[in-house]
SELUM-81943 format. One record per residue: residue number from 1; x negated, y negated, z negated of N, C-alpha, C, O, CB in turn; residue in one letter. Coordinates in Angstrom, 1 decimal. Atoms other than C-alpha are relative to their C-alpha. Glycine has a CB too. Example, Ala and Ser with C-alpha at 12.3 -4.5 7.8 and 13.67 -1.06 7.14 Angstrom:
BEGIN
{1, {-0.9, 1.2, 0.0}, {-12.3, 4.5, -7.8}, {-0.9, -1.2, 0.0}, {-1.9, -1.2, -0.7}, {1.0, 0.0, -1.2}, 'A'} {2, {0.9, 1.1, 0.0}, {-13.7, 1.1, -7.1}, {0.8, -1.1, -0.8}, {0.3, -2.2, -0.9}, {-0.4, -0.5, 1.4}, 'S'} 
***
This chain:
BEGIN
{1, {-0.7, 0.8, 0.9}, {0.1, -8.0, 9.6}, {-0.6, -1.4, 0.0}, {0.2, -2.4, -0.2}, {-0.1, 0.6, -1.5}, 'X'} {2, {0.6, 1.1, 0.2}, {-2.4, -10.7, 9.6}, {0.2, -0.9, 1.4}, {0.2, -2.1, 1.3}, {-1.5, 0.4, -0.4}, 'X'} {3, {-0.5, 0.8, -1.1}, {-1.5, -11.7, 13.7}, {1.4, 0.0, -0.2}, {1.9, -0.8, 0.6}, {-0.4, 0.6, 1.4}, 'X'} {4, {-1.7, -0.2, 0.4}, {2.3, -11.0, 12.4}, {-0.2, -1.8, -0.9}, {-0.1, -2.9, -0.5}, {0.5, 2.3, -1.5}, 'X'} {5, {0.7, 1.3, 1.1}, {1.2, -13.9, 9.5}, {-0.6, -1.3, 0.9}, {-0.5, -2.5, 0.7}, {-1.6, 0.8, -1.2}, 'X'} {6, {0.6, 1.3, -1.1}, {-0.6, -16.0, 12.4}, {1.1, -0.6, 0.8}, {1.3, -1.8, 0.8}, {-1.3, 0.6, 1.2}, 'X'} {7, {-1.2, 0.3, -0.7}, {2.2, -16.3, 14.6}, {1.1, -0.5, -0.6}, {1.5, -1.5, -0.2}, {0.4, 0.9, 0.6}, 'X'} {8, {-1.3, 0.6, 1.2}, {5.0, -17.0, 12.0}, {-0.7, -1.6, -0.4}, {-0.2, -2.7, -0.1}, {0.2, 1.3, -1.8}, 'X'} {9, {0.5, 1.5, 0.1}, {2.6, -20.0, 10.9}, {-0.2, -1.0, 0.9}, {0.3, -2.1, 0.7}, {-1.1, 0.0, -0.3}, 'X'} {10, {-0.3, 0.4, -1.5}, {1.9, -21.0, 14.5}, {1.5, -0.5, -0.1}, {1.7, -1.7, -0.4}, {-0.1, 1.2, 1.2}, 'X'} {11, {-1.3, 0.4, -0.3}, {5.5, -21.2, 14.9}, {0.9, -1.2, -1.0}, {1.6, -2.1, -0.6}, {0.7, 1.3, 0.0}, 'X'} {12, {-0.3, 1.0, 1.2}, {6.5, -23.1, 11.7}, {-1.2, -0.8, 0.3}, {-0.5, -1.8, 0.4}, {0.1, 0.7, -1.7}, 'X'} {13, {1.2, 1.8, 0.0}, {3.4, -25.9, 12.1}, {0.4, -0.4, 1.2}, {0.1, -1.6, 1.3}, {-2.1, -0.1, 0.0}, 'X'} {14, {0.2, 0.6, -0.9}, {4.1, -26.4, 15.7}, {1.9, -0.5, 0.1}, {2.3, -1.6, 0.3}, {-1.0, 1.0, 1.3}, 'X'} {15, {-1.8, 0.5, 0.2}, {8.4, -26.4, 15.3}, {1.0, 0.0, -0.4}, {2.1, 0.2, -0.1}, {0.7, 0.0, 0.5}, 'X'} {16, {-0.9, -0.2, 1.5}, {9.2, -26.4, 12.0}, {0.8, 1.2, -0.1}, {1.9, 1.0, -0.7}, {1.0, -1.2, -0.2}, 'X'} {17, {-1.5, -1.0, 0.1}, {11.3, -23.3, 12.2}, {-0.8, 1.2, -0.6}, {-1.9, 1.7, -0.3}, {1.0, 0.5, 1.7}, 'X'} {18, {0.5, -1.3, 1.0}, {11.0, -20.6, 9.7}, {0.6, 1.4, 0.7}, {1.8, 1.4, 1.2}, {0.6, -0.2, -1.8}, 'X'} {19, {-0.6, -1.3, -0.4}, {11.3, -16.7, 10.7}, {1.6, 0.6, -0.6}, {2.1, 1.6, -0.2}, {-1.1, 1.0, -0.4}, 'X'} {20, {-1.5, -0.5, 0.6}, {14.8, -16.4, 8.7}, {0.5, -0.7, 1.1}, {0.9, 0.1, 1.9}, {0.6, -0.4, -1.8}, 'X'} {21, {-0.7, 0.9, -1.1}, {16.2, -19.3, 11.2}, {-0.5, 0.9, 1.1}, {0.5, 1.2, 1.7}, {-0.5, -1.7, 0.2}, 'X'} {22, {0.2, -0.5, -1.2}, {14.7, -17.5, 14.1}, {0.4, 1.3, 0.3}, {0.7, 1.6, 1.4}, {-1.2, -0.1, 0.3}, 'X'} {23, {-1.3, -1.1, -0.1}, {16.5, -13.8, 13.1}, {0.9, -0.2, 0.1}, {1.6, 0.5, 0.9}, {0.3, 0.6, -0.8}, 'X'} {24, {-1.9, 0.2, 0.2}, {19.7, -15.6, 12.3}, {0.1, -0.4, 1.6}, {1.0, 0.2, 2.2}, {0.7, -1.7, -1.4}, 'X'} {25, {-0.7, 0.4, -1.1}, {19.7, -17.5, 16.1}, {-0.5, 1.7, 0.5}, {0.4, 2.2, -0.1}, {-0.7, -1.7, 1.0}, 'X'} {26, {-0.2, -0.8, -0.2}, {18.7, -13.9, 17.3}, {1.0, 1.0, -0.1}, {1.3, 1.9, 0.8}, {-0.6, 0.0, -0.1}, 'X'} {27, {-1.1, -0.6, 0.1}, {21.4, -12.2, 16.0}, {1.0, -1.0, 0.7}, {1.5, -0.6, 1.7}, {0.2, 0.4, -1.3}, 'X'} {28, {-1.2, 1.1, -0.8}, {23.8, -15.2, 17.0}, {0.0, 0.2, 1.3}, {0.9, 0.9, 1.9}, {-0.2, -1.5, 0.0}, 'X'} {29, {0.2, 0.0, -1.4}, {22.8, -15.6, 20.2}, {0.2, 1.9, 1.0}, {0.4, 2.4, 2.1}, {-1.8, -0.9, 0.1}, 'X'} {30, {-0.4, -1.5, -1.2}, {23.1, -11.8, 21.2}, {-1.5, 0.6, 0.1}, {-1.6, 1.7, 0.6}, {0.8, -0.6, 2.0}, 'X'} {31, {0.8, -1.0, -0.9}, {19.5, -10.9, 21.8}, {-0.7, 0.6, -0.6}, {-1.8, 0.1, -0.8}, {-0.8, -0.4, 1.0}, 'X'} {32, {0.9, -0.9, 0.8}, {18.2, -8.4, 19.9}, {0.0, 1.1, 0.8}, {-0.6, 2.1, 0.4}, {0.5, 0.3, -1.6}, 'X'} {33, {0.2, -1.1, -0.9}, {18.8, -6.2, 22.9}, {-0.5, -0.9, 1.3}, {0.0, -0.7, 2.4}, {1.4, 1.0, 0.2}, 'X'} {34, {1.1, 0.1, -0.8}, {16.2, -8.2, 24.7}, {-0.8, 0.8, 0.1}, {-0.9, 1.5, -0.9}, {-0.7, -0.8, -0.2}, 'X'} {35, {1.1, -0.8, -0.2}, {13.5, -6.2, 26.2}, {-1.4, -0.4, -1.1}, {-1.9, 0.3, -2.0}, {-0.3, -0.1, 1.5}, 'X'} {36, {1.0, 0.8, 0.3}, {10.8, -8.8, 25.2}, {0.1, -0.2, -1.9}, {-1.0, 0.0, -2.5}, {0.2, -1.4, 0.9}, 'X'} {37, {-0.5, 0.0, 1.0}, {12.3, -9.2, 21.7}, {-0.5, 1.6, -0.8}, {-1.5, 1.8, -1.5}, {1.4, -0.3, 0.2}, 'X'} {38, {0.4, -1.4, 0.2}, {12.2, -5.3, 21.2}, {-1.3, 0.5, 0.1}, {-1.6, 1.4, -0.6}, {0.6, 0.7, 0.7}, 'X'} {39, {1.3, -0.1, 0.1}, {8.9, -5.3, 22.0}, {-0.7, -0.5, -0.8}, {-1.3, 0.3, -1.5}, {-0.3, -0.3, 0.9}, 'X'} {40, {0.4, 1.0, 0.9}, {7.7, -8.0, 20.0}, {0.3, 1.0, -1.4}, {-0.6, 1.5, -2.0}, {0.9, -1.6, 0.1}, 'X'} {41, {-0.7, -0.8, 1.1}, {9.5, -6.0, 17.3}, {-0.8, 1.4, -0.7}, {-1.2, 1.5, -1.8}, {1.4, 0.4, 0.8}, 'X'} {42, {0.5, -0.9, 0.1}, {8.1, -2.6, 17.8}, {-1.3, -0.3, -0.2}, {-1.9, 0.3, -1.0}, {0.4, 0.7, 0.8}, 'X'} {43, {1.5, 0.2, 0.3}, {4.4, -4.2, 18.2}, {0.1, -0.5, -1.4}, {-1.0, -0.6, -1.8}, {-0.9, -1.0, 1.0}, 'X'} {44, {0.5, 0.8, 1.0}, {5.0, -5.9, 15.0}, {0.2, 1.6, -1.2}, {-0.7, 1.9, -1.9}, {1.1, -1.7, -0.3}, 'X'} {45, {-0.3, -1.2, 0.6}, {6.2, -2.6, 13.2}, {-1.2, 1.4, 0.4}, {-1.5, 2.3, -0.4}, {1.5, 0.2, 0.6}, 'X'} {46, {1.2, -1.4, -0.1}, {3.3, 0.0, 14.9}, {-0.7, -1.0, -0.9}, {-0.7, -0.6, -2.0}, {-0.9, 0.5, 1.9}, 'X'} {47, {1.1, 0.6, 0.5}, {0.7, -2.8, 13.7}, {0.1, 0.0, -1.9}, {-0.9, 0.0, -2.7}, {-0.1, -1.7, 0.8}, 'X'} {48, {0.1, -0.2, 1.0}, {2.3, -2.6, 10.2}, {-0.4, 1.4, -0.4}, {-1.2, 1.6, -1.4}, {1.0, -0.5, -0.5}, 'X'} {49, {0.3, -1.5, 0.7}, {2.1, 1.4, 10.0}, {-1.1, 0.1, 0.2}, {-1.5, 0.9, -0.7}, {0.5, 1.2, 0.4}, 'X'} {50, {1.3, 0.0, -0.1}, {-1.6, 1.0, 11.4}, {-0.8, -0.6, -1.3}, {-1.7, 0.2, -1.9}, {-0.3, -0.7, 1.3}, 'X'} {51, {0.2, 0.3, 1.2}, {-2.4, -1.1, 8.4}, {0.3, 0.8, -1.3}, {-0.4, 1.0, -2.3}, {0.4, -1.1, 0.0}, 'X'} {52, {-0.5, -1.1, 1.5}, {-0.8, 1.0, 5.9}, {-0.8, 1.3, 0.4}, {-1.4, 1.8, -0.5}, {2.2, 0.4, -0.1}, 'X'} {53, {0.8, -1.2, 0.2}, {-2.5, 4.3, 7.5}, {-1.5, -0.6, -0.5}, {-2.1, 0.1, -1.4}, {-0.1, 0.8, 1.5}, 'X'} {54, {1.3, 0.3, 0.3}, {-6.0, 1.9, 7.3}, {-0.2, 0.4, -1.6}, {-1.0, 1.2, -2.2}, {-0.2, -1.4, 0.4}, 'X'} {55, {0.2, 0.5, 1.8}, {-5.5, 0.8, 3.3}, {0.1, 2.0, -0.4}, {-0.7, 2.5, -1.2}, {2.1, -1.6, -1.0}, 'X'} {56, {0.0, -1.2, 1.1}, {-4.3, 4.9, 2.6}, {-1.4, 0.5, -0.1}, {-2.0, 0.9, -1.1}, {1.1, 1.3, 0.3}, 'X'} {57, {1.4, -0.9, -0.6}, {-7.6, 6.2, 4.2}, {-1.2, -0.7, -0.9}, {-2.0, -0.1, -1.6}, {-0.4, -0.3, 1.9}, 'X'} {58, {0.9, 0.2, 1.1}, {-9.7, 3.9, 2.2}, {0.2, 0.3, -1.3}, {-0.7, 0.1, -2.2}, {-0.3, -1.2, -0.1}, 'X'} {59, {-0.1, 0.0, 1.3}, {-8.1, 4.6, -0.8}, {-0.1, 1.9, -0.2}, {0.0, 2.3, -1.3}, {1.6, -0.9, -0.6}, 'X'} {60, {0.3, -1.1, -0.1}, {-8.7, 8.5, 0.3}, {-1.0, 0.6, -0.5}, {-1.9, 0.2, 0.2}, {0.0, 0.1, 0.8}, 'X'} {61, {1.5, -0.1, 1.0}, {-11.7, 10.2, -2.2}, {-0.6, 0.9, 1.2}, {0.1, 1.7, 1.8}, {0.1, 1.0, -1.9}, 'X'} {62, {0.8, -1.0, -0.9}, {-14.3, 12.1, 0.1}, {-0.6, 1.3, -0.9}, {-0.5, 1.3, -2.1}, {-1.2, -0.8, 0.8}, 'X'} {63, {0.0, -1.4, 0.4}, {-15.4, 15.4, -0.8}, {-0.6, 0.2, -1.2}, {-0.3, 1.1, -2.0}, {-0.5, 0.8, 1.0}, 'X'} {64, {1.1, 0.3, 1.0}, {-18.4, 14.3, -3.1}, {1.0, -0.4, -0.9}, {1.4, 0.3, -1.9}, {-1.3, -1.2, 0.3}, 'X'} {65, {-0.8, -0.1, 0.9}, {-16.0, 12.7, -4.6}, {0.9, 0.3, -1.1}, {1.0, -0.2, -2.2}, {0.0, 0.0, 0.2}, 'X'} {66, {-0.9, -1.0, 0.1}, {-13.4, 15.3, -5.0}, {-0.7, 1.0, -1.2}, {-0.1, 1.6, -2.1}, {0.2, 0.8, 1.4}, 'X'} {67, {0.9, -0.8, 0.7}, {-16.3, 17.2, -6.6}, {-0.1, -0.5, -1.5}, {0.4, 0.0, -2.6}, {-1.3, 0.0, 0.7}, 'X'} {68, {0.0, 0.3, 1.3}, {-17.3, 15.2, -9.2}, {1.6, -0.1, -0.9}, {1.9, 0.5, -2.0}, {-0.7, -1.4, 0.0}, 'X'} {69, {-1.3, -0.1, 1.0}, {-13.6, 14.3, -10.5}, {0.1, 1.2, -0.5}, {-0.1, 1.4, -1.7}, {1.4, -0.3, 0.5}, 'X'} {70, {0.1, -1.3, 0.7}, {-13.1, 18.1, -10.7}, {-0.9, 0.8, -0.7}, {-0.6, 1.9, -1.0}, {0.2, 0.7, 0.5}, 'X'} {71, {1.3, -0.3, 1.0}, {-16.4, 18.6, -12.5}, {0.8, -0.9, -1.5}, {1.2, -0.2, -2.4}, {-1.9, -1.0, 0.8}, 'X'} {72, {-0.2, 1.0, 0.8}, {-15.3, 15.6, -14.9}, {1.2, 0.5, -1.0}, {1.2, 0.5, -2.2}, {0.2, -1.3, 0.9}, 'X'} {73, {-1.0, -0.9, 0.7}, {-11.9, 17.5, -15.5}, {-0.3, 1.2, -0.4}, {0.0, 1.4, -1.5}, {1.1, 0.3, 0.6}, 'X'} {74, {0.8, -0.6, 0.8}, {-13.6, 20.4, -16.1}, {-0.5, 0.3, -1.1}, {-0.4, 1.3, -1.9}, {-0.5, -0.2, 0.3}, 'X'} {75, {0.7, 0.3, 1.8}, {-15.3, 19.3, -19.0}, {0.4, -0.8, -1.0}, {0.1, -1.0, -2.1}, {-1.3, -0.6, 0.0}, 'X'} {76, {-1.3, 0.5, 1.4}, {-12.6, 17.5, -20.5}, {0.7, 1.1, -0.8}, {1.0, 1.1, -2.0}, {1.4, -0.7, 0.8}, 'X'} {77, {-1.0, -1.2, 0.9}, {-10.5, 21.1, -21.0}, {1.1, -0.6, 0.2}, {1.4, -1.7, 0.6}, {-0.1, 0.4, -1.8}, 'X'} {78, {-1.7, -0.3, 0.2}, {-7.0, 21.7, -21.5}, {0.6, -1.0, -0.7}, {0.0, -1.4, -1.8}, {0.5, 1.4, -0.9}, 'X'} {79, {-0.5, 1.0, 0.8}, {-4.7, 18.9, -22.6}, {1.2, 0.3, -0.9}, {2.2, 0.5, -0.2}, {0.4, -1.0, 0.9}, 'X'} {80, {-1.2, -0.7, 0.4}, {-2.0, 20.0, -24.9}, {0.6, -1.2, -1.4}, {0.1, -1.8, -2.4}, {-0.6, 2.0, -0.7}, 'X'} {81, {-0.7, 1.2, 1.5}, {0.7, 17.6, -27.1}, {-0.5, 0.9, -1.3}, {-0.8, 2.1, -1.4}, {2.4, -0.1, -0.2}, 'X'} {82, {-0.3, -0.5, 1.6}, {0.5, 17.8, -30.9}, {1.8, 0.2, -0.2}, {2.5, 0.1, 0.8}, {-0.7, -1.5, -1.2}, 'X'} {83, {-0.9, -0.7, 0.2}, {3.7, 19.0, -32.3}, {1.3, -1.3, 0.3}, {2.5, -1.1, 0.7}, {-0.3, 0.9, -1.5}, 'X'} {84, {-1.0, 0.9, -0.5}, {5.5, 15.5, -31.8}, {0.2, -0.1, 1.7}, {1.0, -0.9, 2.2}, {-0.5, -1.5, -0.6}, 'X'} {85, {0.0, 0.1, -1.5}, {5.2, 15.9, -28.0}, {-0.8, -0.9, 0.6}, {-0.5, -1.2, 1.8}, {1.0, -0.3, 0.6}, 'X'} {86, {0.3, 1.1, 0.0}, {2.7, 13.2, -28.3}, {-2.0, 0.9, 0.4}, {-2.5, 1.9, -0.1}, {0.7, -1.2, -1.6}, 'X'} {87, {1.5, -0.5, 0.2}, {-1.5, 13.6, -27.3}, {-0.3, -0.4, -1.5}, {0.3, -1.1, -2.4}, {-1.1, -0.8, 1.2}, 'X'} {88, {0.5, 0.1, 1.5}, {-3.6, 13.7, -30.3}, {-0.8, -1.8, 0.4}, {-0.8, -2.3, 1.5}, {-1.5, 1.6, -0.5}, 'X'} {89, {0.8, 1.2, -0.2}, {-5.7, 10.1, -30.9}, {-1.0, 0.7, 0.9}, {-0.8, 0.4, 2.1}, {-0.7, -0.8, -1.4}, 'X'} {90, {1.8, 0.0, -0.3}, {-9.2, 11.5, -30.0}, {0.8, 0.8, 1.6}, {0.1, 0.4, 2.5}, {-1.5, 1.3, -1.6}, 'X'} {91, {-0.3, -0.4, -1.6}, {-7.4, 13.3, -26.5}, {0.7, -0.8, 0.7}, {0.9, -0.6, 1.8}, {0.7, 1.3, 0.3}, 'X'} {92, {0.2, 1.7, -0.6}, {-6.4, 9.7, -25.7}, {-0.6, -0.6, 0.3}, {-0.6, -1.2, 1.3}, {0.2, -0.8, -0.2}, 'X'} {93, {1.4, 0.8, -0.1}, {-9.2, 8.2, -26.2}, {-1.0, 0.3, 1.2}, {-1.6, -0.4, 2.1}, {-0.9, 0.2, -1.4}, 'X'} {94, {0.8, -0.6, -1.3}, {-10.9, 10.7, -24.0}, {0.4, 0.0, 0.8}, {-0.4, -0.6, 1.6}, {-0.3, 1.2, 0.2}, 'X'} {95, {-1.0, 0.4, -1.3}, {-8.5, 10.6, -21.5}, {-0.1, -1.2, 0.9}, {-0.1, -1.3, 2.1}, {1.4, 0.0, -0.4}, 'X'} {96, {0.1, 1.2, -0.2}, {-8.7, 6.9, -21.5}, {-1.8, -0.4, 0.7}, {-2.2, -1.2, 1.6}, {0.5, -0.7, -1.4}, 'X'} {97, {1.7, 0.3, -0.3}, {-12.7, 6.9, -21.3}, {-0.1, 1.0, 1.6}, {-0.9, 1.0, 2.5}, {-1.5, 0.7, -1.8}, 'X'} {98, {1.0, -0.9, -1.9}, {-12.8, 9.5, -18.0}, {1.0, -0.8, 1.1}, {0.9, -0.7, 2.4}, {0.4, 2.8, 0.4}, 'X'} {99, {-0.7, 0.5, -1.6}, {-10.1, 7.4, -16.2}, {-0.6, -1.3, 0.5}, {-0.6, -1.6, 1.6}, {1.6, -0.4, -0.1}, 'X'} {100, {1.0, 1.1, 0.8}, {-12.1, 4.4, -17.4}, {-1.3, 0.4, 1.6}, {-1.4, 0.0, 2.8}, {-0.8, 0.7, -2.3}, 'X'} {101, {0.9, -0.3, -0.5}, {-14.9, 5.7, -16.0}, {-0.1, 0.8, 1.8}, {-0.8, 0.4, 2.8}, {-0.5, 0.7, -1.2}, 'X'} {102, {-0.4, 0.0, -1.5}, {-13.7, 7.6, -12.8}, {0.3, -0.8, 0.9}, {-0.1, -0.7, 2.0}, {0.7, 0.5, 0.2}, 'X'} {103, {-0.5, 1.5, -0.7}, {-12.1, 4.3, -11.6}, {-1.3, -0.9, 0.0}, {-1.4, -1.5, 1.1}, {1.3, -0.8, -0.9}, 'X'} {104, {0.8, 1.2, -0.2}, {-15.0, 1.9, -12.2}, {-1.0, 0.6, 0.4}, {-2.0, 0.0, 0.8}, {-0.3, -1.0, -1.1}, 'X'} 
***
C-alpha cells in the first residue's frame, strides 16, 4: 500500500494527474485489457492482501497470551442480565476493568 501511495504521488507531483483521471482515460481509451495494466493491477491488489494478512497476524494473541485471557475469564464467572435484560452496575464495572486491563 505504501509503494501503491508512492507511485500515485510520483505521478501527481511529476504530471499533475490524479488516479481518478487516470481510471477514467483507462476505461475510455479501452485498456483495461492491457496486459501491463492487468498486471499493475493484480500487483497492486496481492500487495494489498499481503498487508492485510501482515496487520491480522499482529493483531493475533499467542498462546501465553490465550492463557492468561482465559485465566482472567475464569475468574470473572458467569455473566448473567438482571431481570431488565440489562448487566448489574458492579458486573460492568468488572467487565469494564478486565477489558481495561487486558487491552492495555
Amino acid at each position: 500500500m505504501v509503494e501503491r501511495t508512492k507511485v500515485i504521488d510520483t505521478i501527481y507531483m511529476k504530471y499533475g494527474t490524479k488516479l481518478n483521471y487516470l481510471t477514467h482515460a483507462l476505461e475510455h481509451h479501452g485498456l483495461k485489457d492491457d496486459e501491463d495494466i492487468k498486471t499493475l493491477e493484480l500487483s497492486f491488489t496481492m500487495q494489498a492482501e499481503q498487508q492485510t494478512q501482515q496487520q491480522q497476524k499482529k493483531l493475533e494473541l499467542g498462546e501465553e497470551e490465550k492463557k492468561k485471557v482465559d485465566a482472567e475469564l475464569a475468574e470473572f464467572g458467569p455473566v448473567t442480565p438482571n431481570s431488565s435484560g440489562l448487566l448489574p452496575l458492579e458486573t460492568y464495572i468488572k467487565a469494564q476493568m478486565l477489558i481495561t486491563k487486558l487491552t492495555f
